[in-house]
C-alpha positions in Angstrom: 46.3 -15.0 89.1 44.4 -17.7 90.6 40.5 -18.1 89.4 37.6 -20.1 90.4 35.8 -22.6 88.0 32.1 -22.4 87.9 30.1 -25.9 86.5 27.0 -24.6 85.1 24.4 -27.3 83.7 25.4 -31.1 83.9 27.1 -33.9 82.6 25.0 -34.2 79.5 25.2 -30.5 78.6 27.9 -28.2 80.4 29.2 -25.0 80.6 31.7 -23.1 82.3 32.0 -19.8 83.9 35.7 -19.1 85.1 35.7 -16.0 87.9 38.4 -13.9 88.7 38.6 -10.6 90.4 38.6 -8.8 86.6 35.2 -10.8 86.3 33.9 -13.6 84.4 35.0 -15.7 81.2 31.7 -17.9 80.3 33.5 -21.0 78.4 30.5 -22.5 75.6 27.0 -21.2 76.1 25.1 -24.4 76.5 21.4 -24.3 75.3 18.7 -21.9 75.2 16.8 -22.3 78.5 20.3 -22.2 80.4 19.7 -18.7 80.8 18.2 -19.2 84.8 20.8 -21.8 85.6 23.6 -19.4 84.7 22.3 -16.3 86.5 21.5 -18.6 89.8 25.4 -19.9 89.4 26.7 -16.7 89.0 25.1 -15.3 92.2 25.8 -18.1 93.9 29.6 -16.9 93.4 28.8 -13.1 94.1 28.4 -12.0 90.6 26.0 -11.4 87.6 25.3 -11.3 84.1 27.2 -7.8 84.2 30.3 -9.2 85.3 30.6 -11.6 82.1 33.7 -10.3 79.9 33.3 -12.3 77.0 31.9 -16.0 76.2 34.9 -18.3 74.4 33.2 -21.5 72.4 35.2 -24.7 71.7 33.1 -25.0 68.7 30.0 -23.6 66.9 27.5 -26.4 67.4 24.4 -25.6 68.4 24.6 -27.3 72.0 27.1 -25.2 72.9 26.2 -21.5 71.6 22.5 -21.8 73.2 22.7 -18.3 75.2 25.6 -16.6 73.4 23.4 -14.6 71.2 20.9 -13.5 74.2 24.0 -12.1 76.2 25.7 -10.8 73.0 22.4 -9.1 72.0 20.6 -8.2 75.0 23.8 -7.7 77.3 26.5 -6.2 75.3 28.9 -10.0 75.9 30.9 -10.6 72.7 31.4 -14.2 71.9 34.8 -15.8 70.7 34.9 -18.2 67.9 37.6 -19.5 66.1 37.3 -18.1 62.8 36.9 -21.7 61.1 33.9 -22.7 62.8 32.2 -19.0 62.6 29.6 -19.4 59.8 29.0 -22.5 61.7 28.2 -20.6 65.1 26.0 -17.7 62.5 23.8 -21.1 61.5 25.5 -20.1 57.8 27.2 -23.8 57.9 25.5 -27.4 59.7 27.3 -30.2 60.7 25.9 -33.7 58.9 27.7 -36.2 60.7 26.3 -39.3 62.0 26.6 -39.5 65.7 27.0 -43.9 65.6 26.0 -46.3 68.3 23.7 -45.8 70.5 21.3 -46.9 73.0 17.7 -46.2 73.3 17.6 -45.2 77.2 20.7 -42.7 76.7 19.2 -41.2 73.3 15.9 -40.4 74.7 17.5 -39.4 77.6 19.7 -36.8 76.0 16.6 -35.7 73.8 14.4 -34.7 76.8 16.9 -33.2 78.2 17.5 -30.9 75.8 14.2 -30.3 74.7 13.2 -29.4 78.0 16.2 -27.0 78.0 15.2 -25.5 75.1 17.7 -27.2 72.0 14.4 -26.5 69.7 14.6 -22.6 69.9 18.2 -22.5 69.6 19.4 -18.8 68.3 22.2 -18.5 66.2 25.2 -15.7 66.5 24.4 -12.3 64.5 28.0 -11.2 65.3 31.1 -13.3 66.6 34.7 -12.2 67.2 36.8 -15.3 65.6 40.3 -16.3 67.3 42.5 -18.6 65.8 45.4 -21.2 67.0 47.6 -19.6 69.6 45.7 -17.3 70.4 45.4 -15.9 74.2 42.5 -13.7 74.8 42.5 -10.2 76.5 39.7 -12.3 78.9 39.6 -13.0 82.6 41.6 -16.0 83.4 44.3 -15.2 79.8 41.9 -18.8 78.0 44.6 -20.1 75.8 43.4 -21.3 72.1 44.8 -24.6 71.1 43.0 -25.9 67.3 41.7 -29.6 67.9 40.5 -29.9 64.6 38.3 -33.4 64.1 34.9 -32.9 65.3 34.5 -29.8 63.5 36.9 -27.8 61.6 37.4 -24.6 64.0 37.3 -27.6 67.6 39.7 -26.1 70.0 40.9 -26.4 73.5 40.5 -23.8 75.6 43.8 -24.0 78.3 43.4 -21.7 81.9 46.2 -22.2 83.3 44.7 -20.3 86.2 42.1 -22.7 86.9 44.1 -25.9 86.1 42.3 -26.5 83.7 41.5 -27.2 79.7 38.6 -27.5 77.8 37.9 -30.0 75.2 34.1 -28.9 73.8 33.1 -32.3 71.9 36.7 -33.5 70.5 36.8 -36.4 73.6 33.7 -37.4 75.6 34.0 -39.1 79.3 30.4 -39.8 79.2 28.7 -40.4 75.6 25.5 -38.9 75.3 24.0 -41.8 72.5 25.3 -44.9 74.5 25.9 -43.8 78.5 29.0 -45.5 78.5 31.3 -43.9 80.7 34.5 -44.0 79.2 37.3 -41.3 77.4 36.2 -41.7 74.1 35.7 -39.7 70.9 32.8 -36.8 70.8 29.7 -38.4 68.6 29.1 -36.4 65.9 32.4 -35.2 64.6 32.7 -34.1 60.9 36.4 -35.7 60.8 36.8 -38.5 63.6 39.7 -39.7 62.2 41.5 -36.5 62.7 41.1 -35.9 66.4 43.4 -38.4 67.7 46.3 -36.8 66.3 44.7 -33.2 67.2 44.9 -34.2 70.8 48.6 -34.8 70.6 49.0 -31.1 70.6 47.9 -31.3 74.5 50.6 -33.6 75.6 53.1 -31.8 78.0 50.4 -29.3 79.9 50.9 -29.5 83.6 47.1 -28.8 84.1 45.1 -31.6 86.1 41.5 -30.5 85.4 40.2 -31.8 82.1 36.8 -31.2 81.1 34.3 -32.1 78.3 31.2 -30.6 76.6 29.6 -33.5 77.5 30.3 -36.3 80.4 32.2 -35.7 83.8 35.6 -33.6 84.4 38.4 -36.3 83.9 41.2 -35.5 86.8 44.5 -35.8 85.4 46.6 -34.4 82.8 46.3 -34.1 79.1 48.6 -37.2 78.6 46.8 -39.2 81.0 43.7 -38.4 78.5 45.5 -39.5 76.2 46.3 -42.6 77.5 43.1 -43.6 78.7 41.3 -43.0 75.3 39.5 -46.0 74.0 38.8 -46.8 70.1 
């Protein structure tokens, strides 16, 4: 089954829409006012909020659930969370970790940004369905769940073999939000740093050439190449 990808947002905040003829799969909700950016996508594709099947999020961190509760509430869309990082995406748990360096220009930057797309009205889940390693969801394009646990406890990769790609929500960052530096690197923030790189060795071996981040442009190349272009 072959599926389109859908980029939805930018570089400092993305989401993902994958669309196949059984619909859509929205991969991470990205922030409150995202709402008008993912209706004018999906048209833009031929489709709209009624074709959405389900929303799957790498993690439950506020810049990445922003919408899920307004199409779970208001439009019947269940959202997918694995089941570690649920009270998390219900506001019942907060992450506390330090995001590190940083630069003033690309801080402020990242703060308008999301201020102006509404990160200060940001609506937790009522209800989530929770998934765990292994998984393959009864959702357009089959997402494949692969734990990454490092930058939170319940970090996964989302693998569509469909749409060549995988999804790494905020375990590796090609573009850091707090410095600008464009690079593989880390995600800021991460509750357990130190346990990411050897989460990502669970990727090595997937054929799929489309990587893509939370956060910073789509690497092209494969998992290993990732990998191997990480810096410390």
């Amino acid at each position: 089954m072959n599926a389109q990808l859908i980029r939805i947002g930018d570089d400092l905040v993305a989401m993902h829409a994958i669309s196949t003829a059984e619909g859509i799969t929205l991969i991470d909700a990205g922030l409150p006012g995202d709402r008008r950016a993912l209706q004018a996508a999906l048209h833009a594709a031929g489709h709209d909020l009624a074709d959405i099947r389900g929303v799957v999020l790498t993690h439950g961190d506020s810049d990445h659930i922003g919408i899920a509760e307004w199409l779970r509430a208001e439009h019947g869309v269940p959202v997918h969370v694995h089941e570690a990082d649920a009270a998390r995406a219900r506001g019942e748990e907060k992450s506390r970790a330090a995001g590190g360096a940083w630069r003033l220009g690309a801080t402020i930057r990242f703060l308008a940004t999301g201020i102006r797309r509404g990160a200060l009205r940001t609506r937790h889940l009522g209800e989530v369905r929770t998934f765990r390693d292994g998984d393959v969801l009864d959702l357009p394009g089959r997402p494949e769940i692969i734990g990454l646990p490092g930058h939170s406890a319940g970090s996964v990769a989302i693998r569509v073999p469909a749409a060549d790609a995988v999804f790494l929500g905020d375990a590796v960052t090609t573009r850091n939000v707090l410095t600008g530096v464009q690079a593989v690197a880390l995600g800021p923030f991460s509750d357990a740093p130190g346990q990411t790189p050897g989460s990502l060795e669970r990727l090595r071996g997937l054929p799929e050439r489309r990587m893509l981040p939370g956060h910073g442009p789509e690497f092209a190349g494969t998992a290993d190449e990732l990998i191997a272009a990480l810096v410390s």
